[in-house]
Structures are given as C-alpha cells and as structure tokens.
C-alpha positions, 0 to 999 in steps of 0.5 A, a space after each residue: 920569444 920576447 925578452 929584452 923589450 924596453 929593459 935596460 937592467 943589463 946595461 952598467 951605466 945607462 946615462 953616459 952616452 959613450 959609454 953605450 959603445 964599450 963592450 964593459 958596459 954591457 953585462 951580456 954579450 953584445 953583438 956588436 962589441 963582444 966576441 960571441 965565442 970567446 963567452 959561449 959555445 953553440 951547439 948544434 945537430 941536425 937529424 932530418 929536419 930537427 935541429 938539436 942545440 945545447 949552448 955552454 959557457 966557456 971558462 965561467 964567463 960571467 957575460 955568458 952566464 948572464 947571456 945564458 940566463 937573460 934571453 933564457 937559451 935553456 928554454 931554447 934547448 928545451 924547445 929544440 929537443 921537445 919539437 924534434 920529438 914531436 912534442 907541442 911547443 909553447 906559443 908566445 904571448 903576442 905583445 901589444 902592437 901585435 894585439 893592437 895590430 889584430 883589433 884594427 884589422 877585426 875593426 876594419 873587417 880585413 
C-alpha cells in the first residue's frame, strides 16, 4: 500500500532544513523522532498463521490520530481480519516505476 509517496502536507514547515530533525515538526509520528508508544498502541493475535491487528490512540494523541489516519491503519485492520477469513484482499495499484519496469521487460522480450 502507497501512501506517503512525494506528499510533504504532514510536514509544518518544510523550507527550514533544521527543522527537518524536530519531532514538532512533523504532524505523525516519526520513526526516527518520536516515541511510537507514547502515540499508538499495536495489537496483535495470532491464530495459526492468521495475524489479527487492531491499532489505538493513546490519550487522543493528535500524532496518532493524524498516524492513524494518514497511512490508513484501519484499512490494515481491515485487510488482517478479512485474509484470516479467507476473504480476497485488495491488490495495490502498481505505481509507475513499476509500469515502467514491466513495459521494459514486455519490450525487450524477458
């Protein structure tokens, strides 16, 4: 699942280059400034090989809302519980590179 791609509209101010190491600029929660459990709790159970996941905000974090919401965690709640019933998931829109990458192999025969 794509979702971030080129968007910058997560990012407060986004011409200040340091600013690009703060954790307050940044309105979800980054890996690599923010403590991931103090926004969002991840759940998981595991029956056999099927993985159930639910995700929660702790304490109406407003990085985990917006985290939540940006790269859409409920549509991967979604999908766990719908493959472990055996149900089709949705396949992903190949992005360009990819259609790119598969018109150059179609061209050249491999």
């Amino acid at each position: 699942m794509e979702v971030k791609g080129e968007d910058d509209g997560f990012a407060i101010e986004k011409i200040d280059p340091l600013k690009f190491k703060a954790s307050g600029n940044y309105l979800f929660v980054h890996p690599n400034f923010d403590e991931w459990e103090q926004h969002l709790i991840r759940e998981a159970h595991q029956i056999s090989r099927f993985v159930f996941v639910k995700y929660a905000i702790i304490d109406q974090s407003e990085k985990g809302q917006y985290t939540y919401d940006y790269f859409k965690l409920k549509d991967l709640e979604i999908e766990s519980l719908n493959a472990a019933q055996g149900l089709k998931t949705r396949t992903p829109n190949p992005s360009e590179t990819v259609l790119e990458a598969r018109a150059i192999v179609a061209e050249f025969g491999q």
